[in-house]
mmCIF file as gemmi writes it, N, C-alpha and C atoms, coordinates in Angstrom:
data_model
loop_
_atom_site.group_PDB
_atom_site.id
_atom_site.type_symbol
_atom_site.label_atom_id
_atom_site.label_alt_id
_atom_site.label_comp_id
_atom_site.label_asym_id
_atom_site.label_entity_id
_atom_site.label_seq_id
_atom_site.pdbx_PDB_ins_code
_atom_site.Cartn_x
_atom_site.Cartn_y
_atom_site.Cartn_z
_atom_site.occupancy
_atom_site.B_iso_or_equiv
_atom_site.pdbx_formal_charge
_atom_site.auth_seq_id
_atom_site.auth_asym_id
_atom_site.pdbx_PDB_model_num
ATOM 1 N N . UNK Axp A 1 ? -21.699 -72.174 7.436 1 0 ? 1 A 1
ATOM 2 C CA . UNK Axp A 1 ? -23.114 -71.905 7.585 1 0 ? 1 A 1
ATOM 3 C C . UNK Axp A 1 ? -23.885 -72.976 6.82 1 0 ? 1 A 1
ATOM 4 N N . UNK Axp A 2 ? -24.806 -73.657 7.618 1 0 ? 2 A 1
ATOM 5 C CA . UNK Axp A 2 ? -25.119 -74.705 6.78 1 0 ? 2 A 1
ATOM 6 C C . UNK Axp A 2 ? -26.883 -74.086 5.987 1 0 ? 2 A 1
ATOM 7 N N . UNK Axp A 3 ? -27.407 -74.81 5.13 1 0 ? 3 A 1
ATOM 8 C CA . UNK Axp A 3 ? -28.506 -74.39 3.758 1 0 ? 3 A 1
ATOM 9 C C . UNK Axp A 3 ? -29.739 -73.604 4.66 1 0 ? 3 A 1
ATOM 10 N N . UNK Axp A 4 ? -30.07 -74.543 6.297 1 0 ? 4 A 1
ATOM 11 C CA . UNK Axp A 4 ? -30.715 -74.341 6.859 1 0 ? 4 A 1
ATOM 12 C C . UNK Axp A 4 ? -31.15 -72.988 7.229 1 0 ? 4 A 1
ATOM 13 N N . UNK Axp A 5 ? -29.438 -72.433 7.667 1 0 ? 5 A 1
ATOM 14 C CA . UNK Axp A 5 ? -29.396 -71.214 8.333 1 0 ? 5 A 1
ATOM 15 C C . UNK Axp A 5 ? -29.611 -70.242 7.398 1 0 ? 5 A 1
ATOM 16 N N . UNK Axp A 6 ? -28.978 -70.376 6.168 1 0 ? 6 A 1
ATOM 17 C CA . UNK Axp A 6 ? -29.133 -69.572 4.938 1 0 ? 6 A 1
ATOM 18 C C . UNK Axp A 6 ? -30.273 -69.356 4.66 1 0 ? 6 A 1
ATOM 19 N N . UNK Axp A 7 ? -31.544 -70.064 4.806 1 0 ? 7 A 1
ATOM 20 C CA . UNK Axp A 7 ? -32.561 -70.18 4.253 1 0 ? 7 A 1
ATOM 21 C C . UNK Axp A 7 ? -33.757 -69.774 4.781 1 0 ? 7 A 1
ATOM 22 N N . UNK Axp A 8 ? -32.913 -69.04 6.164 1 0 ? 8 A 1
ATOM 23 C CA . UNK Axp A 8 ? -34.08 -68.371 7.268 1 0 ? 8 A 1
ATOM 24 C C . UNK Axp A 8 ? -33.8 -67.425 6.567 1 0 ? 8 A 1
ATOM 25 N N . UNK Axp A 9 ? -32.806 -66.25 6.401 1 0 ? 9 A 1
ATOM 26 C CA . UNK Axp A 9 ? -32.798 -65.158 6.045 1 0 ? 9 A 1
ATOM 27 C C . UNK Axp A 9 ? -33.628 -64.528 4.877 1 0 ? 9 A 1
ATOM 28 N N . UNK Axp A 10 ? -33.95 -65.585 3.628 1 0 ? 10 A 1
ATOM 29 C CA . UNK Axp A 10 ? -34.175 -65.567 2.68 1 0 ? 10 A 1
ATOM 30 C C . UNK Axp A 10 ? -36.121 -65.156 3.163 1 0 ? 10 A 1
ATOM 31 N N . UNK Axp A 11 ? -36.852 -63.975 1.877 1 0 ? 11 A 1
ATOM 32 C CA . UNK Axp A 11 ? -38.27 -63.85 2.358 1 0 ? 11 A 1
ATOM 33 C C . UNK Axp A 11 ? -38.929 -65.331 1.717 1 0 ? 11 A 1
ATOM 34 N N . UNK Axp A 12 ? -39.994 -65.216 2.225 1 0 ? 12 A 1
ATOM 35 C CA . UNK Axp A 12 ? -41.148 -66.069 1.487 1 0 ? 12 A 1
ATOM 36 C C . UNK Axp A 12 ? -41.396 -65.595 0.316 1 0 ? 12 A 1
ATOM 37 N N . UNK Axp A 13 ? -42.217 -66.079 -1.015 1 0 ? 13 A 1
ATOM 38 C CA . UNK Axp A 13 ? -42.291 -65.267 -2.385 1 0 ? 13 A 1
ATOM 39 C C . UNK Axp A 13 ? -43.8 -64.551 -1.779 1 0 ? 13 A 1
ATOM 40 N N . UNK Axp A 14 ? -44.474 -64.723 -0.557 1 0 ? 14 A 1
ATOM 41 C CA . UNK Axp A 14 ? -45.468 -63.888 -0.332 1 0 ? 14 A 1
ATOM 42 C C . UNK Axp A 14 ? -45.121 -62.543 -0.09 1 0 ? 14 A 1
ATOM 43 N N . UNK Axp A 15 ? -44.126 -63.059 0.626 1 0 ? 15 A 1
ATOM 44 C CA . UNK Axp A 15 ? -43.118 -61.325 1.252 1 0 ? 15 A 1
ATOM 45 C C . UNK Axp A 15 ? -42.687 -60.634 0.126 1 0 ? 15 A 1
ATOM 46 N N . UNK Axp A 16 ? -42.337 -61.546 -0.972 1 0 ? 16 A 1
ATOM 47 C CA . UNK Axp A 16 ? -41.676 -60.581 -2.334 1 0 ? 16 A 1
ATOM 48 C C . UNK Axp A 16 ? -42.151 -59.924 -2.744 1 0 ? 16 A 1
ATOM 49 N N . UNK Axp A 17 ? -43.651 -60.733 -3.21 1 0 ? 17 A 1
ATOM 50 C CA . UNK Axp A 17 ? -44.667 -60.715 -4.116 1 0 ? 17 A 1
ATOM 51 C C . UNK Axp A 17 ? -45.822 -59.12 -3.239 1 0 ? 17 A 1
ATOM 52 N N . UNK Axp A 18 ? -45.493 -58.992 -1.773 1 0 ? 18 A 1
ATOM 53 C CA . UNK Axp A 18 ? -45.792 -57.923 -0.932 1 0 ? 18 A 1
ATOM 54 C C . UNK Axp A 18 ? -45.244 -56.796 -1.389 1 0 ? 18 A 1
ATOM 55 N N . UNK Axp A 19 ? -43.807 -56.726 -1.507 1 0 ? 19 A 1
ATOM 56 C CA . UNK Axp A 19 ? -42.819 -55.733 -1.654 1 0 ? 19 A 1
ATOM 57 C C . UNK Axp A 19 ? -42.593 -55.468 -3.024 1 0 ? 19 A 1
ATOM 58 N N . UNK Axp A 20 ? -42.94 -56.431 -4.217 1 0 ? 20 A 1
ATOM 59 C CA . UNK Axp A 20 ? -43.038 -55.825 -5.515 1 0 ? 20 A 1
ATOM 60 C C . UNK Axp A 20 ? -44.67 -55.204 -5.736 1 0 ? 20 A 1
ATOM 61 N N . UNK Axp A 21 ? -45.319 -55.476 -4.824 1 0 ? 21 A 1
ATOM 62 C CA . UNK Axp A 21 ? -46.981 -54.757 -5.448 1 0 ? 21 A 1
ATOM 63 C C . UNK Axp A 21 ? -46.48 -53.242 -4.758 1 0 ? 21 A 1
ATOM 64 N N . UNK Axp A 22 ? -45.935 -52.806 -3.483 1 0 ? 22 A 1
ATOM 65 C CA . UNK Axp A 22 ? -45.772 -51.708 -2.429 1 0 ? 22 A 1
ATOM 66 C C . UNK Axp A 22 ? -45.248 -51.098 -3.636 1 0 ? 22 A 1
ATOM 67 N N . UNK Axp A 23 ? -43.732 -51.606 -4.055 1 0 ? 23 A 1
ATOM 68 C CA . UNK Axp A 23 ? -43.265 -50.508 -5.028 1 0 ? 23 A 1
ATOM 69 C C . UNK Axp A 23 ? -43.832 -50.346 -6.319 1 0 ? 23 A 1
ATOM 70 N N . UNK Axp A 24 ? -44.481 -50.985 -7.249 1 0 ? 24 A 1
ATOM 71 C CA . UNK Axp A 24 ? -45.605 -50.73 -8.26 1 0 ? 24 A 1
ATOM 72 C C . UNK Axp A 24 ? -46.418 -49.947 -7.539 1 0 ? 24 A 1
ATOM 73 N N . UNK Axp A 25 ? -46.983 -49.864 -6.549 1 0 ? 25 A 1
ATOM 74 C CA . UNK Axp A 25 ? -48.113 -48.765 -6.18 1 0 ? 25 A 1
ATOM 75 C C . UNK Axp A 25 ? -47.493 -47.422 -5.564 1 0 ? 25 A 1
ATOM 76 N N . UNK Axp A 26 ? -46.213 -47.56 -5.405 1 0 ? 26 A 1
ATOM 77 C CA . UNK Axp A 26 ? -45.702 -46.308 -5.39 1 0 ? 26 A 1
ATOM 78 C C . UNK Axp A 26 ? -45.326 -45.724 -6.612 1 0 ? 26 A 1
ATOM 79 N N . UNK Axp A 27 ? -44.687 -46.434 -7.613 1 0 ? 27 A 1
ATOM 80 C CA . UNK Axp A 27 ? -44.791 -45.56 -8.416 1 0 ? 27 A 1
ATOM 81 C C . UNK Axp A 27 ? -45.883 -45.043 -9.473 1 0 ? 27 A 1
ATOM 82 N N . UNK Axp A 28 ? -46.905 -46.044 -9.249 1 0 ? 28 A 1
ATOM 83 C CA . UNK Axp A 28 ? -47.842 -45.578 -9.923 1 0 ? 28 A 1
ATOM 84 C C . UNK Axp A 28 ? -48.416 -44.411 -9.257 1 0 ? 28 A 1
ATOM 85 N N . UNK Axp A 29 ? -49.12 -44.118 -7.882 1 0 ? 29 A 1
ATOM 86 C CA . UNK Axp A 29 ? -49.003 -43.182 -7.421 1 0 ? 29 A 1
ATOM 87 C C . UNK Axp A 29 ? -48.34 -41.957 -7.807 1 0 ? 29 A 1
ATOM 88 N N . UNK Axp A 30 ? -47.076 -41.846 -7.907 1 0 ? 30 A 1
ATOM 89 C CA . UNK Axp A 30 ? -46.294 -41.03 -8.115 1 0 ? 30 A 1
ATOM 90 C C . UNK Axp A 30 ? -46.56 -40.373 -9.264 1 0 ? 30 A 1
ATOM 91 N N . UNK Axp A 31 ? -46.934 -41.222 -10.732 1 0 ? 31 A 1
ATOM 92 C CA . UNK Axp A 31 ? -47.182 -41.104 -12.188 1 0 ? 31 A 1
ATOM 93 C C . UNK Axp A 31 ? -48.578 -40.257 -11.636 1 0 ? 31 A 1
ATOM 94 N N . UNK Axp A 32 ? -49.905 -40.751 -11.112 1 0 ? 32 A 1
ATOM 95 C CA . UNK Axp A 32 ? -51.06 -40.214 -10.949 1 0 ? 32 A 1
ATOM 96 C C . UNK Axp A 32 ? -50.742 -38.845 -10.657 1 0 ? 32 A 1
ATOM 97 N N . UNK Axp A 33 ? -50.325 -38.651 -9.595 1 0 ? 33 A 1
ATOM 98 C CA . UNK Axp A 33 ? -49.702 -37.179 -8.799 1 0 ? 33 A 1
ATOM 99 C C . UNK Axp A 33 ? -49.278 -35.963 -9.712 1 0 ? 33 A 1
ATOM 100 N N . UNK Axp A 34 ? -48.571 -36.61 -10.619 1 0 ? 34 A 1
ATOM 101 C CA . UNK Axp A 34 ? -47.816 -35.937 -11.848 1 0 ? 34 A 1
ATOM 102 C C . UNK Axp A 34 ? -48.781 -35.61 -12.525 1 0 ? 34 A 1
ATOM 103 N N . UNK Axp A 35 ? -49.631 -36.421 -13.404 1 0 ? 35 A 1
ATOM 104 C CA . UNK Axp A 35 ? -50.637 -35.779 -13.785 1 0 ? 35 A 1
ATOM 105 C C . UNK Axp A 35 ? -52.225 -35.394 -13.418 1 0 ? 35 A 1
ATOM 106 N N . UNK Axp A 36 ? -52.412 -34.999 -12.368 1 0 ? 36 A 1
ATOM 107 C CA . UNK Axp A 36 ? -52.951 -34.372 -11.57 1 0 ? 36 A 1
ATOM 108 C C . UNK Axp A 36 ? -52.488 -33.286 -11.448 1 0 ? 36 A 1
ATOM 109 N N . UNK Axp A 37 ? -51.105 -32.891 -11.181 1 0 ? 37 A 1
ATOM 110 C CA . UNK Axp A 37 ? -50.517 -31.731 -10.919 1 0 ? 37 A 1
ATOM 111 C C . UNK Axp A 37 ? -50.528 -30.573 -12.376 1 0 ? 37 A 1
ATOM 112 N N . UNK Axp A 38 ? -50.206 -31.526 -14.144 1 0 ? 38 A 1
ATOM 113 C CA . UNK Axp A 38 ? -50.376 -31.189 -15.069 1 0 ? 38 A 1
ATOM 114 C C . UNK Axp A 38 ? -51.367 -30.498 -14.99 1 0 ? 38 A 1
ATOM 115 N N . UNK Axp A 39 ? -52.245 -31.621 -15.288 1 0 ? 39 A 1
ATOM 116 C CA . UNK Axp A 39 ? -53.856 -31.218 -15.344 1 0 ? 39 A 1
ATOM 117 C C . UNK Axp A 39 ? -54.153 -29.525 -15.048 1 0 ? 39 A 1
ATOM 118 N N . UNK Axp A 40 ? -53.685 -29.758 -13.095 1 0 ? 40 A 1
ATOM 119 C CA . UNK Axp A 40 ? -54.017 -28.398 -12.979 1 0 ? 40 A 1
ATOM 120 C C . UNK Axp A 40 ? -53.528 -27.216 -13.384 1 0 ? 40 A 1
ATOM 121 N N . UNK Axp A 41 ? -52.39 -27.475 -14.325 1 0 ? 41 A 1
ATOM 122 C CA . UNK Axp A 41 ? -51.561 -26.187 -14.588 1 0 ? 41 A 1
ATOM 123 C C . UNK Axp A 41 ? -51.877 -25.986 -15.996 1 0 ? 41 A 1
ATOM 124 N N . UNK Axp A 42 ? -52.632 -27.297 -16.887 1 0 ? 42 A 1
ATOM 125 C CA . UNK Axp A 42 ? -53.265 -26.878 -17.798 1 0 ? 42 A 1
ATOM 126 C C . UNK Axp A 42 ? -55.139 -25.848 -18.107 1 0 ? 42 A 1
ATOM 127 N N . UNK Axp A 43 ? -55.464 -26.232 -16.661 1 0 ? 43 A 1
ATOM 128 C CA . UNK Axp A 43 ? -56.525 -25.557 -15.831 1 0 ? 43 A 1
ATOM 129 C C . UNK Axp A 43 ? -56.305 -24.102 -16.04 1 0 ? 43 A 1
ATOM 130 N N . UNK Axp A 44 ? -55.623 -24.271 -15.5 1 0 ? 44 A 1
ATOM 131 C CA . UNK Axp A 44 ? -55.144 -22.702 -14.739 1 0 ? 44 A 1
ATOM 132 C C . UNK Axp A 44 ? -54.279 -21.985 -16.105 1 0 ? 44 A 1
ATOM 133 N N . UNK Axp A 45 ? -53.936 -22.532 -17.035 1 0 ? 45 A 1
ATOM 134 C CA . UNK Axp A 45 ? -53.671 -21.651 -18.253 1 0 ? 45 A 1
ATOM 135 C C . UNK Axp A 45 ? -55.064 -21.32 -19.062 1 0 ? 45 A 1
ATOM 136 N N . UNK Axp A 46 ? -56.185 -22.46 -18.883 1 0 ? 46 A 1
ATOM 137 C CA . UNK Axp A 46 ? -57.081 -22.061 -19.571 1 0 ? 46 A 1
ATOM 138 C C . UNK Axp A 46 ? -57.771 -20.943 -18.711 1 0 ? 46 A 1
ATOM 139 N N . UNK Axp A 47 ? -58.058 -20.992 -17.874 1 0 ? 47 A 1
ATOM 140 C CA . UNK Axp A 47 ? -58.775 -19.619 -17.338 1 0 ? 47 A 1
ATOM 141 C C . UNK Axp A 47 ? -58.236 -18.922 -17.257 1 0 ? 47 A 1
ATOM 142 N N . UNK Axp A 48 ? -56.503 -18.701 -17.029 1 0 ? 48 A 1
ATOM 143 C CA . UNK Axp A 48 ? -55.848 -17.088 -17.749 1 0 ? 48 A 1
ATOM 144 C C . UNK Axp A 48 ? -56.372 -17.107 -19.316 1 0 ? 48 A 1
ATOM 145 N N . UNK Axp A 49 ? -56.75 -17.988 -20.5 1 0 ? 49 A 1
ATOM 146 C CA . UNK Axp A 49 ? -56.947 -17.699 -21.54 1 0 ? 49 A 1
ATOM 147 C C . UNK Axp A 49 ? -58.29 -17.344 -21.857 1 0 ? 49 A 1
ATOM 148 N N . UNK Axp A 50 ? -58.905 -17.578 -20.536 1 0 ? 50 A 1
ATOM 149 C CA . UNK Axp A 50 ? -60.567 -17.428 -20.939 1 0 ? 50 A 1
ATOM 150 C C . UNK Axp A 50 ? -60.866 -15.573 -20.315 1 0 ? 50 A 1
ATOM 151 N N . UNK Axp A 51 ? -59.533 -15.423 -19.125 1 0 ? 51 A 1
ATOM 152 C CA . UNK Axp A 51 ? -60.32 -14.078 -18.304 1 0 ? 51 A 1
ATOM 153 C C . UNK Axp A 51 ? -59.54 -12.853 -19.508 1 0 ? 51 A 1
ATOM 154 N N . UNK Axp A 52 ? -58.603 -13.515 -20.421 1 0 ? 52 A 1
ATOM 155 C CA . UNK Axp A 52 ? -57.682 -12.074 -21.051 1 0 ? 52 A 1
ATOM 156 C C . UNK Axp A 52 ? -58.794 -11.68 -22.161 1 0 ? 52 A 1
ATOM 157 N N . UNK Axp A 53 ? -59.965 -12.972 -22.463 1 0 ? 53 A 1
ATOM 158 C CA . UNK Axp A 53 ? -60.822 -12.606 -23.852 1 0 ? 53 A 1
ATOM 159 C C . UNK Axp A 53 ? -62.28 -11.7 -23.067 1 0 ? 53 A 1
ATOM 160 N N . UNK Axp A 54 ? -61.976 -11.539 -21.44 1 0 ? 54 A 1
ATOM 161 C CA . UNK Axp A 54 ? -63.446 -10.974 -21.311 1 0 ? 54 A 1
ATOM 162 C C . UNK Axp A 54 ? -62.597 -9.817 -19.73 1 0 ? 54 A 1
ATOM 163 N N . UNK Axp A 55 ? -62.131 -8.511 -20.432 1 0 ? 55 A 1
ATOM 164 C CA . UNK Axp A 55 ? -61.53 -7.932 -19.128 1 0 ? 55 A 1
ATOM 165 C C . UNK Axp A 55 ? -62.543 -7.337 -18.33 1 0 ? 55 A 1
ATOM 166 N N . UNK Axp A 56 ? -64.031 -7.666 -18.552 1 0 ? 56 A 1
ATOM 167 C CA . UNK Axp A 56 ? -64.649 -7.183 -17.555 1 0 ? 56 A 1
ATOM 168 C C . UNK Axp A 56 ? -64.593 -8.275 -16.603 1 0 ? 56 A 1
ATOM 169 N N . UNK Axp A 57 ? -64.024 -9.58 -16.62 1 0 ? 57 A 1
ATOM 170 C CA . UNK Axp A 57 ? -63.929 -10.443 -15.966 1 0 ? 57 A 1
ATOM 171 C C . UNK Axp A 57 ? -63.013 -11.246 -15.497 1 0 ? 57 A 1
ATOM 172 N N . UNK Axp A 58 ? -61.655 -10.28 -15.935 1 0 ? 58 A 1
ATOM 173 C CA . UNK Axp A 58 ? -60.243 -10.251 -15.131 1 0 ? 58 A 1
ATOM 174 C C . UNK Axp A 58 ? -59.888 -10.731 -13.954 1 0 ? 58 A 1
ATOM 175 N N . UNK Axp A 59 ? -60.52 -9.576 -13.143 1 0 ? 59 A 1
ATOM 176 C CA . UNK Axp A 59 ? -60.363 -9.431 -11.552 1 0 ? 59 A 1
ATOM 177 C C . UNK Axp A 59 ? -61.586 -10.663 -11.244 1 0 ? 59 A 1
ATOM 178 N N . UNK Axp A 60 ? -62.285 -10.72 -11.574 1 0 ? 60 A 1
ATOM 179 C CA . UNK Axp A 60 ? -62.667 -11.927 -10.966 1 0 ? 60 A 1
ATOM 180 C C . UNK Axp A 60 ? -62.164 -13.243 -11.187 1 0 ? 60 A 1
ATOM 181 N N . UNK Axp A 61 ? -61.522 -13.53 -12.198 1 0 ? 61 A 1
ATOM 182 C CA . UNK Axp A 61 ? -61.037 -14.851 -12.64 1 0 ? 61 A 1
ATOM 183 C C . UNK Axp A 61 ? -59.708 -14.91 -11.751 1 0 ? 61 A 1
ATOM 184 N N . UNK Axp A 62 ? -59.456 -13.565 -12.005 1 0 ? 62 A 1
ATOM 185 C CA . UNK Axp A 62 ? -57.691 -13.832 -10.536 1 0 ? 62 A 1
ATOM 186 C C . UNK Axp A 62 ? -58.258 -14.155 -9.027 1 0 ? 62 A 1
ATOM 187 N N . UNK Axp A 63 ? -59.233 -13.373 -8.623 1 0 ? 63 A 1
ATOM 188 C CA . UNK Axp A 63 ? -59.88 -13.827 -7.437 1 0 ? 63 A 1
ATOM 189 C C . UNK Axp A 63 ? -59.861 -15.262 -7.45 1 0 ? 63 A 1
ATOM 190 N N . UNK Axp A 64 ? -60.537 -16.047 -8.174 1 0 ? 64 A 1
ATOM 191 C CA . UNK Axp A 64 ? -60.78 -17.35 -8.06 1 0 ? 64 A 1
ATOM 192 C C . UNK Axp A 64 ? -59.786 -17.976 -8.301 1 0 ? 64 A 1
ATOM 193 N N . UNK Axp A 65 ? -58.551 -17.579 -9.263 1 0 ? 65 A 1
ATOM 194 C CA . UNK Axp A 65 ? -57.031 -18.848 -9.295 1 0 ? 65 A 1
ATOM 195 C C . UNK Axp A 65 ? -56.618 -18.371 -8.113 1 0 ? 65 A 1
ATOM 196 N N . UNK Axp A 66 ? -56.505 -17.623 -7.485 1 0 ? 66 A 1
ATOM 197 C CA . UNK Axp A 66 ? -55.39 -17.527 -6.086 1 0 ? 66 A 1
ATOM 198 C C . UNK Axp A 66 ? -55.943 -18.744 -5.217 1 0 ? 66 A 1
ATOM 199 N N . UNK Axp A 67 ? -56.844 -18.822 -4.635 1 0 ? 67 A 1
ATOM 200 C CA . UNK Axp A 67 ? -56.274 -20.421 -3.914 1 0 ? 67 A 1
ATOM 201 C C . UNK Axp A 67 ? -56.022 -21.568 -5.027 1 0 ? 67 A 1
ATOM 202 N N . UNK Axp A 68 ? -56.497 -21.073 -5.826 1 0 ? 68 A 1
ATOM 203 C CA . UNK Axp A 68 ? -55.951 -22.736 -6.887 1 0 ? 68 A 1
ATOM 204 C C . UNK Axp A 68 ? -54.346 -22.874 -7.388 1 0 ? 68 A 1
ATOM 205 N N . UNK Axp A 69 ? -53.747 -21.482 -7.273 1 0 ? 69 A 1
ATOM 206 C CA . UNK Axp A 69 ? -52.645 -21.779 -7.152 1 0 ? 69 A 1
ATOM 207 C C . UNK Axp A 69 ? -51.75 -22.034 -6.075 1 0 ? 69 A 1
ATOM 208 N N . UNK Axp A 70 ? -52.171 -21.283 -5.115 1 0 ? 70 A 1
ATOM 209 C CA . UNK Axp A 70 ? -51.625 -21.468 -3.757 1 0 ? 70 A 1
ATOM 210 C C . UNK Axp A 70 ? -51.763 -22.956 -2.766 1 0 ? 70 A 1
C-alpha cells in the first residue's frame, strides 16, 4: 500500500477538531442534565420541608409536586 493510499483514509484535523468539539459537547451536556436533575430533587425536598412546617398547606403543596415529580 503505498503513503498515498494510506493517507486517504486518514480525517482532515478539521474532521478531528469536528469530532473532538461533538464529544466535549456531549459530555458537557450530559454534566448540565445531571445537575438540572439535582437541582430538582433538591427543589422538591425543599417544598416537602416547607409543606411539613405549615399542615394547613400539605395537601396543597402535594397537589403541586405531583407533576414535578412525574
Amino acid at each position: 500500500m503505498s503513503f498515498g493510499a494510506c493517507k486517504q483514509g486518514l480525517l482532515n484535523p478539521t474532521q478531528w477538531f469536528a469530532i473532538t468539539y461533538a464529544i466535549a459537547t456531549a459530555v458537557n451536556l450530559h454534566q448540565e442534565l445531571t445537575t438540572v436533575l439535582l437541582l430538582k430533587v433538591m427543589l422538591l425536598s425543599s417544598l416537602d420541608s416547607i409543606s411539613r412546617c405549615s399542615p394547613d398547606r400539605t395537601s396543597l403543596m402535594s397537589e403541586r409536586m405531583q407533576p414535578l415529580v412525574s
